[in-house]
C-alpha positions as CSV (number, residue, x, y, z in Angstrom):
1,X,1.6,0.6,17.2
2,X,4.8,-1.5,16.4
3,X,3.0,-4.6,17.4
4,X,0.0,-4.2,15.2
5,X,1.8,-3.4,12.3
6,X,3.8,-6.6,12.8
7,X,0.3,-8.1,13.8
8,X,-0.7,-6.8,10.3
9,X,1.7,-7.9,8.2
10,X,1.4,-11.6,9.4
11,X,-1.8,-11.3,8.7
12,X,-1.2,-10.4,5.2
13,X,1.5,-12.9,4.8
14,X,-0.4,-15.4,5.8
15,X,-3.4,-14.5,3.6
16,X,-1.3,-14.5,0.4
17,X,0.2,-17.8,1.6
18,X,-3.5,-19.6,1.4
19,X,-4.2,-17.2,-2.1
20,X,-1.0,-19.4,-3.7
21,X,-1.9,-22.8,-2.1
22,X,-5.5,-22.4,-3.1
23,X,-4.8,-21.3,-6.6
24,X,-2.0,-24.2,-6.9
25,X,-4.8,-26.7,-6.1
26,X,-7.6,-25.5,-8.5
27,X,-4.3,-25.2,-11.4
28,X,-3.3,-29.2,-10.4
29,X,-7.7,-29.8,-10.9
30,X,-7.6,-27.8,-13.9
31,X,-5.0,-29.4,-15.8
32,X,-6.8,-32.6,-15.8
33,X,-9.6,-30.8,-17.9
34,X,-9.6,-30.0,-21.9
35,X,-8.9,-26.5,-23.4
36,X,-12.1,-25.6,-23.1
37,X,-12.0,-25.7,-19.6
38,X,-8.9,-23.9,-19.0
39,X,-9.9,-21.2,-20.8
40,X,-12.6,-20.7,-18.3
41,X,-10.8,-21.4,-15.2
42,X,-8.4,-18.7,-16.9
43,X,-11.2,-16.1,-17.2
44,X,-12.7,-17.3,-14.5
45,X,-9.1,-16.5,-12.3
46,X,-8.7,-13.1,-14.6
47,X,-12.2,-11.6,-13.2
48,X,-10.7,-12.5,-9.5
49,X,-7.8,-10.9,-9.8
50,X,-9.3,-7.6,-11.3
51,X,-12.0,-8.0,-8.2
52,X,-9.4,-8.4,-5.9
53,X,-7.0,-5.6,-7.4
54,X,-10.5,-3.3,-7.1
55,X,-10.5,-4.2,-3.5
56,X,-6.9,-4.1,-2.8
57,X,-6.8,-0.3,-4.2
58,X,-10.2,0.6,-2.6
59,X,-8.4,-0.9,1.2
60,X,-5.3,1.1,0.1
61,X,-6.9,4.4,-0.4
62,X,-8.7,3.7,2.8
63,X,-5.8,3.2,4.5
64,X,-4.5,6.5,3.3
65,X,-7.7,8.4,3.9
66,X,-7.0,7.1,7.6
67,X,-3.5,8.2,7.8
68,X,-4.5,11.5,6.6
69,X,-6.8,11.4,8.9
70,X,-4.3,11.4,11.9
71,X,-2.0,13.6,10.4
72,X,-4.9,16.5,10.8
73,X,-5.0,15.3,14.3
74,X,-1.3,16.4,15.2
75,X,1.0,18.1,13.3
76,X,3.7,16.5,10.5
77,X,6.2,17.7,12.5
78,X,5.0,16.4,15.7
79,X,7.7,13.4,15.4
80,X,10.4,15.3,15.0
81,X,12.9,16.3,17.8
82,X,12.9,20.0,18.3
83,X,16.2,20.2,17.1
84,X,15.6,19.2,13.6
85,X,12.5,20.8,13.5
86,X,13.9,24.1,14.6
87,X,16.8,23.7,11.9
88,X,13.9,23.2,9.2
89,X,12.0,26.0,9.9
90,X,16.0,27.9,9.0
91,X,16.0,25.8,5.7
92,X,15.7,28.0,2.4
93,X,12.0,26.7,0.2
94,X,15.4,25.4,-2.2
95,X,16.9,23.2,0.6
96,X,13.4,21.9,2.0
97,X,12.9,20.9,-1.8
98,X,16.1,19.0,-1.7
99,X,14.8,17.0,1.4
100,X,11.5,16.2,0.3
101,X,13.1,15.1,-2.7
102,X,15.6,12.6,-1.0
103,X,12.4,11.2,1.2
104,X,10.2,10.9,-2.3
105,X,12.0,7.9,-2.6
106,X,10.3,6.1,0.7
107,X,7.2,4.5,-0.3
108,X,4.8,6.3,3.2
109,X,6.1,9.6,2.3
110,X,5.3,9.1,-1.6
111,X,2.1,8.0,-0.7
112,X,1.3,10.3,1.6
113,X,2.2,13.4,-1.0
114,X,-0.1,11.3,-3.7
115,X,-3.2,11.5,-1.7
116,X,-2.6,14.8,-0.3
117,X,-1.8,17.0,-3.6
118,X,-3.9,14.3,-6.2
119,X,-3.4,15.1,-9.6
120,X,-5.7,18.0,-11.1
């Protein structure tokens, strides 16, 4: 799993690497042409980025759909050493809030609570 998700972020790296060098290009062809023409090209590049943004959130909640997904499939817990989970399971609901409020602050568990409890 560690592998693909390396795999994956390469991929992604690489992908925004050929998004800059392609949009330096058509900027360098562009600034040979008159206002007029930049002002296209600029709401020409506008309507991409909204259509990519679209596609970028519609992959993300994908993504998230899929990790909920797994997280039916086995427990939450299922990662944790026995240990820790039998000393959770002694926590008072105030304690548990205090650790769920420390891990708010990684972006996986934040995301996860967003798609699981979306707002009303």
């Amino acid at each position: 799993a560690k592998d693909s998700e390396t795999e994956w972020g390469r991929r992604v790296r690489n992908l925004e690497d050929e998004m800059r060098a392609a949009l330096d290009k058509l900027i360098e062809e562009k600034e040979t042409e008159g206002a007029e023409g930049v002002a296209g090209f600029v709401h020409s590049l506008d309507k991409g980025r909204d259509d990519f943004l679209t596609s970028l959130r519609a992959a993300r909640e994908q993504a998230i759909g899929m990790t909920d997904d797994l997280v039916d499939l086995k427990s939450m817990h299922s990662n944790l050493p026995h240990r820790i989970k039998s000393q959770l399971e002694d926590q008072s609901r105030e304690e548990l809030l205090l650790i769920l409020d420390a891990l708010s602050f990684e972006d996986g568990v934040l995301q996860y609570l967003e798609a699981k409890y979306p707002p009303s």
